[in-house]
N, C-alpha and C positions, 0 to 999 in steps of 0.2 A: 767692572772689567769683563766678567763672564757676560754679561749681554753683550757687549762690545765682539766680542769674539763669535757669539752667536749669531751677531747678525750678517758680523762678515760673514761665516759661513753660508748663510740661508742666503745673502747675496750674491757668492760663489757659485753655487750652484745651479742660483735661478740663470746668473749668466752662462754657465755652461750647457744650462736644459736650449735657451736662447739659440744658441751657436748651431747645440747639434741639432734644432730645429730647423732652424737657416741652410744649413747639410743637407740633411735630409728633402730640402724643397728642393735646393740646386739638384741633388742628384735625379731625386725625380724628375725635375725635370729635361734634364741633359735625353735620359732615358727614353720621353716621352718623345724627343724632338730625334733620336735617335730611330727611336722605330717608326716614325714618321714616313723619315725618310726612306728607311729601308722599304715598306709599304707600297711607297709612290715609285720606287726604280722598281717593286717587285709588278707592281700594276703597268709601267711604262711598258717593261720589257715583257710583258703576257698580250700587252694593246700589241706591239710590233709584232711579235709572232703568229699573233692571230691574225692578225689584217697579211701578214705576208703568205698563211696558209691558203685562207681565202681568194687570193688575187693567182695564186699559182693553181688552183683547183680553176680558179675562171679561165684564165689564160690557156689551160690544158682543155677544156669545153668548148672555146671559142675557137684554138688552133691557130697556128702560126701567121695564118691570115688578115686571122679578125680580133686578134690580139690586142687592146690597147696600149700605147707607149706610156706609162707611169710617169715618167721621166721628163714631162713638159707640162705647160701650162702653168700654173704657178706653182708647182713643184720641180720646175726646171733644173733649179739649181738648190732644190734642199729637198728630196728623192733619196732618201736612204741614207741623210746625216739625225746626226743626234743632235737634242737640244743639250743647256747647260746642266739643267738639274740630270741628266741620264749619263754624263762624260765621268762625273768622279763617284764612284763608290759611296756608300754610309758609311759612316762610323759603326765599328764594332763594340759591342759589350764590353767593357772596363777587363773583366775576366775573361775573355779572350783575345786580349790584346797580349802578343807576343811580347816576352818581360826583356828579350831581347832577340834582334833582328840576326845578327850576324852578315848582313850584307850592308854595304856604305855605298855614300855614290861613290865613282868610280870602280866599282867592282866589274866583271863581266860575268855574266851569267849565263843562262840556256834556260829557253821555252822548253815546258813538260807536257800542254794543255792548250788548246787553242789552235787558232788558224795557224800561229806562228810556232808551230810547236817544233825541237829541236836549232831553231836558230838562236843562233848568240849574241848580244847584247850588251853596251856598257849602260850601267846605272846611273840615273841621270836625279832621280827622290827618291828618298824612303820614307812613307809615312806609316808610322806605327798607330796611329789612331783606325787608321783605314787598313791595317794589315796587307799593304801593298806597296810595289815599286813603280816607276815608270824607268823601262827602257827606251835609251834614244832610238829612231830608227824603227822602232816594233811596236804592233797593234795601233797605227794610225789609225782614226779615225775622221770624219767630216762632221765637224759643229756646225750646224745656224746661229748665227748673229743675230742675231736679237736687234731690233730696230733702235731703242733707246740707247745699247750699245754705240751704233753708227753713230747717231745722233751725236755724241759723246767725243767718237774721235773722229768726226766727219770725213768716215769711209762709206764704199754702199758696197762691202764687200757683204754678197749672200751668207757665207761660207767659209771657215778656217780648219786646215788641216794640223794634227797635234797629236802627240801621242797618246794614248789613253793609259791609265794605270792596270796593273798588273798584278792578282793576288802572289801574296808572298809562298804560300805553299808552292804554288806553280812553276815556283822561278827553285836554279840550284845552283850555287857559286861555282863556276868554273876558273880553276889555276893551272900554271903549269907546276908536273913533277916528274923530277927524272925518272927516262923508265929503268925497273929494273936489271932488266937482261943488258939492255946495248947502255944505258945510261945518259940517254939522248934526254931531253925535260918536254914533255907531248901534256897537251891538256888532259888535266881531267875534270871528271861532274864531281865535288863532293856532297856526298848525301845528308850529313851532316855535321854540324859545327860545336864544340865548347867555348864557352867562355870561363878564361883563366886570369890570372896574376892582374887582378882586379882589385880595387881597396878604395874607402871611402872617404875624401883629400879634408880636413878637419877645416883646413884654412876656406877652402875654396864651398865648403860645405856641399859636394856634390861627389858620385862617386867618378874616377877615372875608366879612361875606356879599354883598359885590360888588353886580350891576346887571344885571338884566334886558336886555337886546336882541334886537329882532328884526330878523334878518337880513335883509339887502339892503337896509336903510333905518335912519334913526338915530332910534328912535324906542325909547327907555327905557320899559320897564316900569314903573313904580314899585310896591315891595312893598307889602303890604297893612297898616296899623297895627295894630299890636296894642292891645290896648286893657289899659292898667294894672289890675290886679286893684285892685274895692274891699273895703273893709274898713268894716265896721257896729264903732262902740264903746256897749258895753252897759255898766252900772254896777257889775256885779261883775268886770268886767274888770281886769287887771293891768295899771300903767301900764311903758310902754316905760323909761323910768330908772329905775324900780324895780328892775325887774329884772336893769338893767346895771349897779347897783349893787353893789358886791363887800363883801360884810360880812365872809366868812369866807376865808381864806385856807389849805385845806390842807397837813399836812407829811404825811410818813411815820412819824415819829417821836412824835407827837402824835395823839391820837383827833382825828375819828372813825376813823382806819385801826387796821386790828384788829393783836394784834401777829404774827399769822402770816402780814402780807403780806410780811414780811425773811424765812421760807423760800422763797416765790416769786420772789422778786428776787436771792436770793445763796443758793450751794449750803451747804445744812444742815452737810453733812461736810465742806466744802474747808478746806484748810489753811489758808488765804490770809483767812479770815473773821476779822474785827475785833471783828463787833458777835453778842453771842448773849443769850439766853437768860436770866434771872436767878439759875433752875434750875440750867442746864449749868452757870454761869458759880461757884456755890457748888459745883455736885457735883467740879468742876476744882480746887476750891480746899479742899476736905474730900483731897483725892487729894495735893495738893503735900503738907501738914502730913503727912500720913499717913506719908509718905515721907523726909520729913525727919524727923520721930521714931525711923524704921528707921535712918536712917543716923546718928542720934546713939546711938540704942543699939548700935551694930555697935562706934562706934567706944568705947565703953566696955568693950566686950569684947575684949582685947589679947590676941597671946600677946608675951614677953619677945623676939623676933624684931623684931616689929613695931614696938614700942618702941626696939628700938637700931637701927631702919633711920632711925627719926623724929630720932634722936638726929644721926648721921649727917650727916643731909641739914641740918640744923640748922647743924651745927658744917659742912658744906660751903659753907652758902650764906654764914657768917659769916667763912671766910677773904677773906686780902685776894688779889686777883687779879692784882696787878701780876707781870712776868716779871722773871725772876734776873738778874743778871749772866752767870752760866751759861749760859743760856737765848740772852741778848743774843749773846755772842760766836759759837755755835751757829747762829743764825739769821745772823749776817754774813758767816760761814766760808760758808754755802749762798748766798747770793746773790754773793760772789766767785766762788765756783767757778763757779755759771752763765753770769756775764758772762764769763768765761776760755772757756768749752766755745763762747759766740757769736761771742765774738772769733775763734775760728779757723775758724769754720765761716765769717763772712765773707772772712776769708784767702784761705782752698779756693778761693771763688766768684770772688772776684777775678782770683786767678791761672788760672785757666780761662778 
C-alpha cells in the first residue's frame, strides 16, 4: 500500500512539474510576441518621423516653389494614414496592467496629452490588456486597406477613418458635481478614483463590480448604464419557442450519426470492445465454424492409442471414489502416530 501511495505521489508531481512547464512556455511566450510587437510600432513610428523630418528639411531647401506635392501618385490617397499593425497599441506587461481601470464605456472623459488635448469625450472601449480607451469622435485617424481586405468585402476603398485608442493615463473621468458656493452641478476632471463595496460572488465565481469613490470625500460615482441591446422582429424571422423546441432527440446508435463514429469513440482493435462491425462481427463467426469443423475432423481421425486413452479416462471417471477399509486403517495409523511425536515434544518443553 506504501508503494501505492508513493507512486501516486512521484505521479503528482511529475504532473504538476508538467503543467508548470506548459506555464511557463505560454508565458514566455505571450512575452515574446508581446515585445515583438512593441518593437515594430516602436520601429514604424521612428521610420514616420524620420522620413517626415527628412521631407520637411527637403521641402524648406527646395522652397515653396519647387516643393514636391507628397500627396499624389500612388500615395494619393494613403499620404499620412496608418497601416493595421500601427492603429492599436501592444499589449502591456502582465504587471503593468491596471488591476482596475475605473473608467467604463459610457463614461465621459477629457484629453490631458495629445493633439486633442482638453476635449471631452464619451467612452466608447476599454481595454485593460492595452492599458487604453477609445473615445468616440477623438484622435481619428486614416487606415490603409489592405488589398486582401477589399478583396474580402469587395470594396476598393483606399482608406477608413476610425478612432484610434487612447492611453489610459491620459484620459481623466469627467462628472458633474454640485458647486459648492451657488450649488449649481458644473463638471469636473476627477484626478482619481477607489474602488469600493466590492466582494467576490461564490456562486457566479467572479468578483462584482463594486463602487466608484472619490477619495477624501463620500461622494460615489455611479457607473454609467448600459443600454440593453434592441432587437428589430422581421416576418421571416424564426420564433424564440420554435426554436427551443426539441423535436429530435440524438443517439449514437441511431442515424443521423454515421456508423464510424463507434471507431472514434472506442479502439478499433482493443480487446475490451463489445460493439463492432456487422462485417467483423460475420468475418469472426465464418472463423469460429471454420474451426470447429477442424477440430471435428481431427477428432475423426484416431490412432488406436488414442482411443484406449478415451477409454481409460472413461472407465476412470466411472469408478466409485469412496476410500477402502485399507485405506481408513492407513490414514488413522498416521495421524496416531503424529499426535504421539506432539505429545512428547510438548513433554520436552515442559520439563525445561
Amino acid at each position: 500500500m506504501q508503494q501505492i501511495h508513493q507512486r501516486t505521489a512521484r505521479a503528482t508531481r511529475s504532473a504538476a512539474k508538467k503543467l508548470a512547464k506548459q506555464r511557463d512556455h505560454t508565458r514566455k511566450g505571450e512575452s515574446w510576441d508581446r515585445y515583438q510587437s512593441l518593437v515594430r510600432t516602436q520601429r514604424s513610428t521612428a521610420a514616420t518621423v524620420r522620413d517626415a523630418r527628412a521631407n520637411r528639411r527637403a521641402d524648406w531647401e527646395a522652397g515653396a516653389l519647387l516643393a514636391p506635392r507628397r500627396d499624389g501618385g500612388e500615395q494619393k490617397d494613403t499620404y499620412g494614414a496608418l497601416t493595421l499593425y500601427e492603429l492599436h497599441p501592444p499589449d502591456v506587461e502582465p504587471r503593468r496592467q491596471p488591476k482596475w481601470a475605473g473608467i467604463s464605456e459610457g463614461d465621459r472623459v477629457v484629453v490631458l496629452k495629445g493633439r486633442e488635448k482638453g476635449k471631452i469625450g464619451v467612452v466608447e472601449e476599454v481595454n485593460v490588456a492595452k492599458a487604453s480607451v477609445r473615445i468616440k469622435g477623438l484622435n481619428r485617424v486614416e487606415v490603409v486597406v489592405p488589398e486582401w481586405m477589399n478583396r474580402e468585402d469587395g470594396s476598393t476603398a483606399r482608406n477608413v477613418v476610425t478612432d484610434r485608442f487612447q492611453p489610459l493615463a491620459d484620459v481623466r473621468l469627467v462628472y458633474p458635481l454640485p458647486d459648492p458656493a451657488t450649488g449649481v452641478p458644473r463638471d469636473v476632471m476627477v484626478e482619481r478614483l477607489v474602488h469600493v463595496n466590492y466582494r467576490f460572488d461564490k456562486d457566479k465565481r467572479e468578483w462584482t463590480e463594486g463602487d466608484r469613490l472619490i477619495p477624501g470625500t463620500n461622494t460615489l460615482v455611479p457607473w454609467p448604464e448600459k443600454a440593453e441591446p434592441t432587437f428589430v422582429d422581421h416576418e421571416d424571422d424564426t420564433l424564440r419557442i420554435t426554436v427551443e423546441h426539441a423535436t429530435f432527440r440524438p443517439y449514437l446508435l441511431h442515424p443521423p450519426m454515421p456508423a464510424s463514429v463507434i471507431d472514434e469513440l472506442r479502439n478499433k482493435y482493443s480487446k475490451f470492445r463489445t460493439r463492432h462491425d456487422w462485417e467483423f462481427v460475420e468475418k469472426k463467426a465464418l472463423e469460429d465454424e471454420r474451426e470447429l469443423k477442424r477440430k471435428e475432423l481431427v477428432k475423426s481421425v484416431r490412432t488406436p492409442l488414442q482411443e484406449l486413452a478415451d477409454v481409460r479416462r472413461e472407465r476412470k471417471a466411472g469408478e466409485d471414489r469412496e476410500l477402502s477399509e485399507q485405506q481408513m486403517v492407513g490414514i488413522g495409523e498416521v495421524i496416531a502416530r503424529e499426535r504421539a511425536r506432539a505429545t512428547r515434544v510438548m513433554e520436552k518443553m515442559g520439563a525445561r
